[in-house]
C-alpha positions in Angstrom: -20.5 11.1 -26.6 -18.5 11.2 -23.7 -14.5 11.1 -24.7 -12.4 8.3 -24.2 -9.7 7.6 -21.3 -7.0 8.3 -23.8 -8.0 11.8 -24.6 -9.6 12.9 -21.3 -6.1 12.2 -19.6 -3.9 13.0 -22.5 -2.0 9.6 -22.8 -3.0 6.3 -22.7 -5.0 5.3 -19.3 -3.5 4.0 -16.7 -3.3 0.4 -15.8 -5.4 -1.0 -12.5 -2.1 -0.9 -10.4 -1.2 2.8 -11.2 -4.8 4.2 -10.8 -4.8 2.5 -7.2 -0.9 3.8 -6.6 -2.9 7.6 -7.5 -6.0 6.8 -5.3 -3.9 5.7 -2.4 -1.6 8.7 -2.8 -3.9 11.5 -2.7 -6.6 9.9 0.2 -3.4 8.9 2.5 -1.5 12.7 2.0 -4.6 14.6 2.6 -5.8 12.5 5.4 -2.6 13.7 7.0 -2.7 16.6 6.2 -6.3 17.1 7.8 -5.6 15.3 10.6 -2.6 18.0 11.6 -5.1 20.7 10.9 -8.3 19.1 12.4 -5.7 18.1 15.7 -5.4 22.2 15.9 -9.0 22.7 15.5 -10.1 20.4 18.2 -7.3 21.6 20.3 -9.1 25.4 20.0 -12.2 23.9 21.3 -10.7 21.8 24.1 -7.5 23.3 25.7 -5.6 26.1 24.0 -7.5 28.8 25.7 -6.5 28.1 29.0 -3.1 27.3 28.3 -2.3 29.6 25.6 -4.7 33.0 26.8 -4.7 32.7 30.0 -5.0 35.8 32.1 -8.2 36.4 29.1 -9.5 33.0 30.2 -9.6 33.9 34.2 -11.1 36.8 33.1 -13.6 35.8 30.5 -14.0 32.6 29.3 -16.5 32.9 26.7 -14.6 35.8 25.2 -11.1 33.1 25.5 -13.1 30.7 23.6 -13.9 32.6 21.2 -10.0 34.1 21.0 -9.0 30.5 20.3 -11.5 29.4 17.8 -10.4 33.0 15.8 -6.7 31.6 15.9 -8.3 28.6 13.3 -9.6 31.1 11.2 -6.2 33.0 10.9 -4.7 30.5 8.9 -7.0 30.2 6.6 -6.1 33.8 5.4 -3.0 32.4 4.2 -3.9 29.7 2.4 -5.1 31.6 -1.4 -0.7 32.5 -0.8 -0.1 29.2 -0.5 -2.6 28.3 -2.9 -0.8 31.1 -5.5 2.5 29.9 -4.8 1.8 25.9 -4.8 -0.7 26.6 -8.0 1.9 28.3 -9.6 4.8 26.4 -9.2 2.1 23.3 -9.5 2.0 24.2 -12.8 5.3 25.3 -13.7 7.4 22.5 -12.0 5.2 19.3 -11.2 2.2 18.9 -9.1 4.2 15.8 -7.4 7.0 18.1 -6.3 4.9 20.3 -4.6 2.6 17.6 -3.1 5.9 16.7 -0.9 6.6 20.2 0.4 3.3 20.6 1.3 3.1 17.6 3.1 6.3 18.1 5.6 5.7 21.7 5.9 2.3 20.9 7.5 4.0 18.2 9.6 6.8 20.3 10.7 4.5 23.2 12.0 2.7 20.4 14.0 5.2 18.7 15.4 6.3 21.9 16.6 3.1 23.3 17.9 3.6 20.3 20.3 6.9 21.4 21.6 5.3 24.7 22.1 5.7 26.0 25.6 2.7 27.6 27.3 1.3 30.9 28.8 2.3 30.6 32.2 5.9 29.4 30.7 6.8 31.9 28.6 3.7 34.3 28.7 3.2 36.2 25.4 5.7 34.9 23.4 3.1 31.5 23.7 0.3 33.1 21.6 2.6 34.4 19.2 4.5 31.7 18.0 1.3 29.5 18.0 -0.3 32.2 15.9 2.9 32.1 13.7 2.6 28.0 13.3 -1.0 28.2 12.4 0.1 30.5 9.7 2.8 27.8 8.3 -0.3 25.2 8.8 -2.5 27.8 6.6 -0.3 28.5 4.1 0.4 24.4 3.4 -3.3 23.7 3.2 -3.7 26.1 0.6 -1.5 24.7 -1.8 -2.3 20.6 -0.7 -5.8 20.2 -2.0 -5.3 21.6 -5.4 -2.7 19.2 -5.9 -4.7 16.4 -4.6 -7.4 16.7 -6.6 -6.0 17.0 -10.0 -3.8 14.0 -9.4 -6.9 12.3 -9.0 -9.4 13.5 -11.6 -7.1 13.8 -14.4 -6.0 10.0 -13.6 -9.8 9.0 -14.2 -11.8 7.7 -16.6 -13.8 10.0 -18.0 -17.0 8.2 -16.5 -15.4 8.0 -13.1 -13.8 11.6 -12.4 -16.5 12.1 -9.9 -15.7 8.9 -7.8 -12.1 9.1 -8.7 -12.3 12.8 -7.6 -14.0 11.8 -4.4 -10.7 10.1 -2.9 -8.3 12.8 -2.0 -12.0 14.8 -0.4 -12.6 11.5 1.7 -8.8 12.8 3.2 -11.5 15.1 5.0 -13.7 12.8 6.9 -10.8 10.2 7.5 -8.1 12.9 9.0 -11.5 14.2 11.2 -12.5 10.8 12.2 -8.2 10.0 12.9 -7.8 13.3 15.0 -11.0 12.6 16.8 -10.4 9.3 17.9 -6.7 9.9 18.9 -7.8 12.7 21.3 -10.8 10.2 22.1 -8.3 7.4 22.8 -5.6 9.8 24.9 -8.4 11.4 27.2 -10.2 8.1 28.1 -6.1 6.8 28.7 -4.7 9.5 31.1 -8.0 11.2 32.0 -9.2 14.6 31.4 -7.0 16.6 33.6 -3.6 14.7 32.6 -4.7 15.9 29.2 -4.5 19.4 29.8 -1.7 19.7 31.4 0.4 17.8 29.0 -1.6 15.0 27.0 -2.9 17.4 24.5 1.0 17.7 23.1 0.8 14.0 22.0 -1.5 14.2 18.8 0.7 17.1 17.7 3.8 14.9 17.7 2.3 11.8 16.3 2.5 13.7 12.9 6.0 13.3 12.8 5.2 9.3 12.1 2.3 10.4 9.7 4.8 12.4 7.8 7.0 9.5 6.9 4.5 7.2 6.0 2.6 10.0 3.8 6.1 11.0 1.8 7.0 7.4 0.6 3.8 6.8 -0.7 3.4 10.2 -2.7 6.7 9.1 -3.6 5.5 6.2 -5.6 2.8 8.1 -7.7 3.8 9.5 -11.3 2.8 12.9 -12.6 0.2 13.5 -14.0 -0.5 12.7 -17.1 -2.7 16.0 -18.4 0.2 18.0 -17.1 3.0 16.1 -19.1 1.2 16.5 -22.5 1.0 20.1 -21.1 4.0 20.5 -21.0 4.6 19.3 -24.4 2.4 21.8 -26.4 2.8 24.7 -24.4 6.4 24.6 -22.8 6.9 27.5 -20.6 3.6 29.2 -21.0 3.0 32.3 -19.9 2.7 33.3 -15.5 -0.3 30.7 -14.8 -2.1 33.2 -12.4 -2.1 36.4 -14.8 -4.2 34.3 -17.5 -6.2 32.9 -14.1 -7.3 36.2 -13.5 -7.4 37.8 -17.3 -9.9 34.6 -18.0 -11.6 32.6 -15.8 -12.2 35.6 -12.3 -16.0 34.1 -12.5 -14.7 30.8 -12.0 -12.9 31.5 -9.2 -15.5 33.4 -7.4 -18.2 30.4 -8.6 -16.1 28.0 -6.8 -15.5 30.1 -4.2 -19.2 30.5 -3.1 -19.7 26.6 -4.0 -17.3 25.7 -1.1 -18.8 27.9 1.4 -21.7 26.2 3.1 -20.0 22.7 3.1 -17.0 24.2 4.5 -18.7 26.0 7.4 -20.7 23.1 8.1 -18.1 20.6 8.4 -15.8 23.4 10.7 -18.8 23.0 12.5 -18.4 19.4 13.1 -14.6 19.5 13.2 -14.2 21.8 15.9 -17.3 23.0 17.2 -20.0 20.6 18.1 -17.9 18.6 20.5 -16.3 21.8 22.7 -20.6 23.1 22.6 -21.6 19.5 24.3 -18.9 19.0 26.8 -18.8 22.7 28.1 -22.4 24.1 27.4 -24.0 21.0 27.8 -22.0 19.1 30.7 -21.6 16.0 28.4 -19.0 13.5 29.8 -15.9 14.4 26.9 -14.6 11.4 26.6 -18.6 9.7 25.3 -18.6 13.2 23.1 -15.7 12.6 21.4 -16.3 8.8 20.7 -19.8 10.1 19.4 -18.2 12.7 16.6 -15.7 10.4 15.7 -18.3 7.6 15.2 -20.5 10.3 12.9 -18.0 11.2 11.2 -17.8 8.2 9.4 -21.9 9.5 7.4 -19.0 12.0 6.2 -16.9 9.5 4.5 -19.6 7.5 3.6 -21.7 9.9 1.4 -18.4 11.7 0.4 -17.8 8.8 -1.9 -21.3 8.3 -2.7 -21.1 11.9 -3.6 -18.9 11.7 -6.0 -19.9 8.4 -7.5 -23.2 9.7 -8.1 -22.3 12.7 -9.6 -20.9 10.5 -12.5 -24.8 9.7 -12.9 -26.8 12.4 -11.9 -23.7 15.2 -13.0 -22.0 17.5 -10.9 -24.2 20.4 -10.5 -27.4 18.4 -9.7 -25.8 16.5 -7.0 -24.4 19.5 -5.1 -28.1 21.1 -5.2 -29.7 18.4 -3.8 -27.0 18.1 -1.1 -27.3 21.7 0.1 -30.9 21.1 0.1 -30.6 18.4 2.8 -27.7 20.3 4.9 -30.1 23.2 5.0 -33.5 21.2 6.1 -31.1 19.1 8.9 -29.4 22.3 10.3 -32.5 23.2 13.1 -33.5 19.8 13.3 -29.8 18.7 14.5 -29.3 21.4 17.2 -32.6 20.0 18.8 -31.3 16.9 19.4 -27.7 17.5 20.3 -29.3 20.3 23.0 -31.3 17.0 24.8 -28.2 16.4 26.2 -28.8 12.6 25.3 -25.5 10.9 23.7 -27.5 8.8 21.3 -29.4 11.8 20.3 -26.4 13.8 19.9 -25.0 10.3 17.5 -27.8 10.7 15.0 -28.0 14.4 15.1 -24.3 14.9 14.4 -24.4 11.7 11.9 -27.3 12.6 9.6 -25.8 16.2 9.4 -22.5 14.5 8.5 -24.2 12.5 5.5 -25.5 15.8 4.3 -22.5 17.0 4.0 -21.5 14.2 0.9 -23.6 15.2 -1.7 -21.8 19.0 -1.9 -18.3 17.5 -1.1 -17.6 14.4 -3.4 -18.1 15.9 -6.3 -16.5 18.6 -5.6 -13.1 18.0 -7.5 -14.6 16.6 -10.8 -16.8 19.8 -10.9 -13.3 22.0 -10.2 -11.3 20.3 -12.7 -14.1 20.6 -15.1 -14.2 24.1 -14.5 -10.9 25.8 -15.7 -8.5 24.9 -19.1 -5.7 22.9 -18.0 -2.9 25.5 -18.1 -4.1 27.4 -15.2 -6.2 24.5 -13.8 -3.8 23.8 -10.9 -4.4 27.7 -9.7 -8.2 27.8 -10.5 -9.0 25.1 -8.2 -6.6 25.7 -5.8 -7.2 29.6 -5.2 -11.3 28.7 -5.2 -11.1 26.7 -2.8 -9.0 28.9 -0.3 -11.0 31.3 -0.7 -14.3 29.3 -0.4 -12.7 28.0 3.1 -12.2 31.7 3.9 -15.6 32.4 3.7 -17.0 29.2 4.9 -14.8 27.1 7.5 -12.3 30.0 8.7 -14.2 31.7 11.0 -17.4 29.3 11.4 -16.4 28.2 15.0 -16.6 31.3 16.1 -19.4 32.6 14.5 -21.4 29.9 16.3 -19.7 30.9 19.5 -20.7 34.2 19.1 -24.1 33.5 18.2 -24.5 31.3 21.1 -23.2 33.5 23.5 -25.4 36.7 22.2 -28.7 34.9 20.9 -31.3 32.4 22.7 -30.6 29.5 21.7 -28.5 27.1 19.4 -31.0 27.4 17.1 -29.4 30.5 15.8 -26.2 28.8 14.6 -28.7 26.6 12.5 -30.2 29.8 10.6 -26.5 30.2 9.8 -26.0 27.3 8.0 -29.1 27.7 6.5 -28.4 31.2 5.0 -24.7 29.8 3.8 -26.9 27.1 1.8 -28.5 29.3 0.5 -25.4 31.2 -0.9 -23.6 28.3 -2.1 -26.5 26.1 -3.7 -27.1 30.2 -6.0 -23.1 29.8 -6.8 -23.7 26.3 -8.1 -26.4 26.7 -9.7 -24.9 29.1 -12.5 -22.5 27.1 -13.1 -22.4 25.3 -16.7 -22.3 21.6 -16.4 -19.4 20.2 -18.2 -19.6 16.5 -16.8 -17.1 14.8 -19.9 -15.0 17.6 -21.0 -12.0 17.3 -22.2 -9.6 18.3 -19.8 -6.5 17.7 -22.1 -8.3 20.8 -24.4 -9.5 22.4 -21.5 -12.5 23.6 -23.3 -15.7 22.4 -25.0 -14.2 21.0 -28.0 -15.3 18.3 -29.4 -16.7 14.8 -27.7 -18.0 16.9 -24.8 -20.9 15.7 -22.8 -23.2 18.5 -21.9 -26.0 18.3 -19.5 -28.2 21.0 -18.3 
C-alpha cells in the first residue's frame, strides 16, 4: 500500500493554496530560466556567428556555425559545478535559498550578453567574454533544476509525484515556446536585417523583467517540507556529496544515461531545426520560427501527460515507451521538414515534440525516487548535468557536423536513434520505486513496488 501524504512529505500535506503557491513557483523560475538559456541557443543558430566570429564566418561558414553551436555546449561543462555547489549547499542551507541565486545569476549573465559588444567592435575580446557569460549561464543551470524538482515532488501526494513532478519540467517547453516567439515576434517587427544588426540584443535584456517577476514569486513558496524533518533527525550530517559518491555512483550514472536522448532531442528542437530550415532549406524565418514555437506546445502538452501518467502506468514504463516513439519519429520527421513545406515542417517538428513527453514528465518523480533524501538534492542535480552533457551540450553541433559531412539529414535521425537506444538500456535497470518513502529515503515500509 502506497504511503500517505503525511509520511511521503514528512509533515502534514499541504493545503490546496500552498501546493498551487509550489507548482507556480517551480514552472514560473524554470521557465525563466530556460527561456535565458534557450534565447542563447537560438541566438547560436541565428546570428552570433557572424557577429561574434567573424573573420571565421567570411571564411567558412559552415565551420562558424558549427563554432557557435559548440559555444552552447561549453556551458553545459559547468553545470555538474554548479550542480555540486547548488546540491551541496541545497542540502546544507535550504533549497529556497539557492533557488534565488540561481535565478538572478542566470538573468545577470543575460542581460549582460545583451550589452555585449561585437567582433567588429572590440574583435577578440567579443568571443571571450561571451564564452565567459555562457559559463555563468552553465554553471546556474546546473544547480536550478535540482532545486526545482524536489520542491515539487516532495510537495506531492504520494499518487501525484509524477504530475506534481511534471511542473517545474513543463519550465522546458514554456521557456522554448517564450524564447521562440519573442525572436518570432521581434523579426517579423523590425525585419530580418534590423535584427542582426541590433534586434537580436532585445530578448537578452527582457530577462531583466523576467527576473523580477520570477524572484517574488519563489519568494512566496516555503521549504520543503522533506528537507525540514531532515534537518531535524540528522542536523549537520556529514559533506552530502562524499556519501553521493560512497553510495549511490550507479544512480548517478543511471540517471545520467536516462537524460541523454531526451535531452539531445529537445537541443535539437531548441536550437537546431529552425537555423537547418531557414539556412539549408531557404525557409522564410520569420513562418519557421512561428512553426517551432507553435510545436512546441506537443512538448508541454505530453510533458504533463507524462508525468500524470506515470502515476498509472509507473515511472520506468512510461519513459520506455516514450523513447520507443522518439526513436520510430526521428527518420520519419527529417523527411518532412526536408519538403521544404511549412505545414510539413509543423507536424514533423510537433509529433517529434509529443515524443519527447513520455521520457521528460516523469522524469523528476523517477529522480527523487531514486536517491535517500540526505543527498537527494545532489543525486538528481549532478545526474542530470551530466545527462545534459552527454545528451543536449553538444547535439547542435553534432547534427551540423553530420549534415555537413554525410548525405543527407537522415543521418542526424540515426543519431537520435542510437541515443534512444542508450537511454531507454539506462532506464530499463532501474528499480521501480513509484511510492517510496522519500522521508526514509529507502524501501521501508508502505512501499509500492512495481516491476
Amino acid at each position: 500500500m502506497a504511503t500517505s501524504d503525511a509520511t511521503a512529505s514528512g509533515s502534514a500535506p499541504l493545503d490546496a493554496r500552498e501546493r498551487r503557491k509550489v507548482l507556480a513557483g517551480t514552472m514560473v523560475g524554470t521557465t525563466i530560466e530556460w527561456y535565458d538559456f534557450f534565447i542563447y541557443a537560438q541566438a547560436a543558430g541565428l546570428v552570433l556567428a557572424p557577429l561574434f566570429l567573424a573573420p571565421l564566418s567570411e571564411s567558412n561558414a559552415g565551420l562558424a556555425q558549427i563554432l557557435s553551436f559548440a559555444t552552447i555546449g561549453i556551458s553545459f561543462l559547468f553545470r555538474p559545478l554548479g550542480a555540486i555547489v547548488a546540491g551541496h549547499l541545497g542540502d546544507k542551507i535550504g533549497r529556497k535559498k539557492v533557488l534565488v541565486g540561481t535565478l538572478v545569476m542566470m538573468g545577470v549573465a543575460t542581460c549582460l550578453i545583451g550589452l555585449l559588444p561585437t567582433y567588429a567592435q572590440i574583435g577578440v575580446a567579443a568571443p571571450i567574454l561571451l564564452i565567459t557569460l555562457r559559463i555563468l549561464q552553465g554553471f546556474s543551470a546546473g544547480g536550478e533544476w535540482g532545486g526545482a524538482a524536489l520542491m515539487s515532488v516532495e510537495h506531492a501526494p504520494v499518487n501525484k509525484r509524477g504530475f506534481f513532478g511534471a511542473y517545474p519540467q513543463i519550465g522546458v517547453p514554456c521557456g522554448m515556446i517564450l524564447a521562440t516567439f519573442v525572436v518570432w515576434l521581434i523579426t517579423v517587427v523590425i525585419g530580418q536585417d534590423a535584427f542582426l544588426a541590433w534586434g537580436w540584443r532585445i530578448p537578452f535584456l527582457l530577462s531583466f523583467l523576467l527576473i523580477i517577476v520570477g524572484h517574488l514569486i519563489r519568494k512566496s513558496v516555503e521549504e520543503s517540507p522533506v528537507f525540514r524533518l531532515m534537518q531535524q533527525r540528522r542536523a549537520k550530517s556529514s559533506a552530502p556529496l562524499g556519501t553521493l559518491f560512497r553510495h549511490n555512483t550507479r544512480e548517478v550514472v543511471l540517471s545520467a544515461l536516462i537524460f541523454l536522448a531526451n535531452n539531445a532531442a529537445g537541443y535539437l528542437v531548441i536550437a537546431f531545426l529552425a537555423t537547418y530550415a531557414s539556412t539549408a532549406l531557404e525557409m522564410e524565418r520569420g513562418p519557421v520560427l512561428l512553426a517551432t514555437t507553435l510545436a512546441s506546445f506537443g512538448w508541454l502538452i505530453s510533458t504533463l501527460y507524462g508525468g500524470w501518467v506515470s502515476d498509472r502506468w509507473g515511472r520506468v514504463r512510461t519513459f520506455q515507451i516514450g523513447y520507443v516513439l522518439l526513436a520510430a519519429w526521428s527518420l520519419p520527421m527529417w523527411f518532412l521538414v526536408d519538403t521544404g513545406d511549412i505545414l510539413l515542417y509543423f507536424v514533423g517538428v510537433f509529433v517529434f515534440c509529443l515524443t519527447l513527453g513520455l521520457s521528460y514528465g516523469p522524469q523528476a518523480a523517477l529522480y527523487a525516487e531514486m536517491f535517500p533524501a540526505e543527498v537527494r538534492y545532489s543525486g538528481v542535480s549532478i545526474g542530470y548535468a551530466l545527462g545534459a552533457i552527454l545528451g543536449g551540450a553538444f547535439a547542435p553541433m553534432i547534427a551540423q557536423m553530420l549534415l555537413e559531412n554525410t548525405s543527407g539529414s537522415w543521418s542526424i535521425g540515426v543519431y537520435i536513434i542510437v541515443a534512444a537506444a542508450v537511454s531507454f538500456l539506462g532506464v530499463s535497470l532501474v528499480r521501480e520505486k513509484m511510492g517510496v518513502d522519500l522521508h526514509a529515503g529507502d524501501e521501508g515500509d508502505g512501499v509500492r513496488e512495481t516491476s
